[in-house]
C-alpha positions, 0 to 999 in steps of 0.5 A: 500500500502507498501514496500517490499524489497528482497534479489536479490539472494534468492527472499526473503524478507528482513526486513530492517526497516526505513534508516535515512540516506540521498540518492542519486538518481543514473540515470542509464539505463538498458540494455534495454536502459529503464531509471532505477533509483537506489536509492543509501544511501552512509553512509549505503552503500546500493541501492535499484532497482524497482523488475519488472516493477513499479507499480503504484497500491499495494506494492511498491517492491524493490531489495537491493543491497550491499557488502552481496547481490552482488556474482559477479562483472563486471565493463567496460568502454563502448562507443556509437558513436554519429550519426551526420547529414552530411546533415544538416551541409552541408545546414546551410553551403550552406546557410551562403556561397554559394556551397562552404560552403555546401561543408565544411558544409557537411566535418566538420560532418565527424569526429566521436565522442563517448559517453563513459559510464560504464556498471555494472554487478551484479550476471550475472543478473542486468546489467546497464549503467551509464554515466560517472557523474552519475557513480562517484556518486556511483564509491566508492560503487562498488569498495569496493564491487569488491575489496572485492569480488576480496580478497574472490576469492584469499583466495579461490584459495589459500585455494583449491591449499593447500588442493589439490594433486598436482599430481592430479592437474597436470593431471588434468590441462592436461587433460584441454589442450588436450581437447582445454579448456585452451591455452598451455601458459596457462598450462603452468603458472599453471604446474609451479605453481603446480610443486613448491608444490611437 
């Protein structure tokens, strides 16, 4: 029995060697809603997720994650609202006081209230929740890794606006707005930018 590693976006393996750094077990839970732990090494800057369903039996096999192996980014806050019983409230309230209790009983379940958590994406693929406690625990992690994919982004936008026609760019940001691709404010954010460059 051994441990195989890959590579999230390619399927290959990964030879990593033995990581002396202590870890951090992050609970997380898929999309699914099924409990999916990451095994998270914060002076490495690494975690790893199971690949496929556990197995029990054979190789152990696991993704690696960090700032090289993560393409893309989404981070969002996420509510679920918690369900309460109207019903038990109102009998714990008839029984401590009388009808008059079970009516108050009954009132006090009808505020709502929520459960917030975060929800992470990665390469449009691994996609978890985490609650909030859960989340601080590896908050500095994606946010290194979304600050960095954020400055590859502008660096090349910035590189594609300096090599490109904008006259050929004016048209072809026309040609988006007639076909209903992008809104007439945004055309015309864009064609300001462009019209700076001739």
């Amino acid at each position: 029995m051994g441990i195989k590693i890959y590579n999230p976006l390619n399927e290959n393996i990964v030879e990593v060697g033995i990581i002396k750094a202590k870890a951090k077990i992050i609970q997380a839970k898929n999309f699914n809603g099924i409990p999916e732990p990451l095994t998270y090494y914060p002076d490495k800057k690494i975690f790893f997720i199971t690949k496929g369903t556990p197995k029990f039996f054979g190789d152990k096999e696991f993704y690696l994650f960090n700032k090289d192996t993560i393409e893309s980014l989404v981070i969002k806050d996420a509510s679920q609202k918690i369900e309460k019983s109207i019903v038990k409230r109102a009998i714990v309230g008839g029984l401590l006081v009388g009808g008059a209790g079970a009516i108050v009983g009954g009132m006090t379940g009808l505020k709502d209230s929520y459960k917030y958590f975060k929800q992470v994406i990665m390469n449009d693929k691994y996609k978890f929740s985490f609650e909030e406690d859960e989340y601080l625990k590896i908050k500095d992690f994606f946010e290194e890794v979304y600050n960095e994919l954020s400055e590859r982004e502008k660096e090349l936008e910035n590189k594609s606006e300096v090599k490109s026609d904008p006259f050929e760019n004016l048209k072809k940001l026309k040609e988006l707005l007639d076909l209903g691709i992008i809104t007439q404010d945004e055309y015309n954010k864009k064609r300001e930018v462009l019209l700076k460059q001739i």
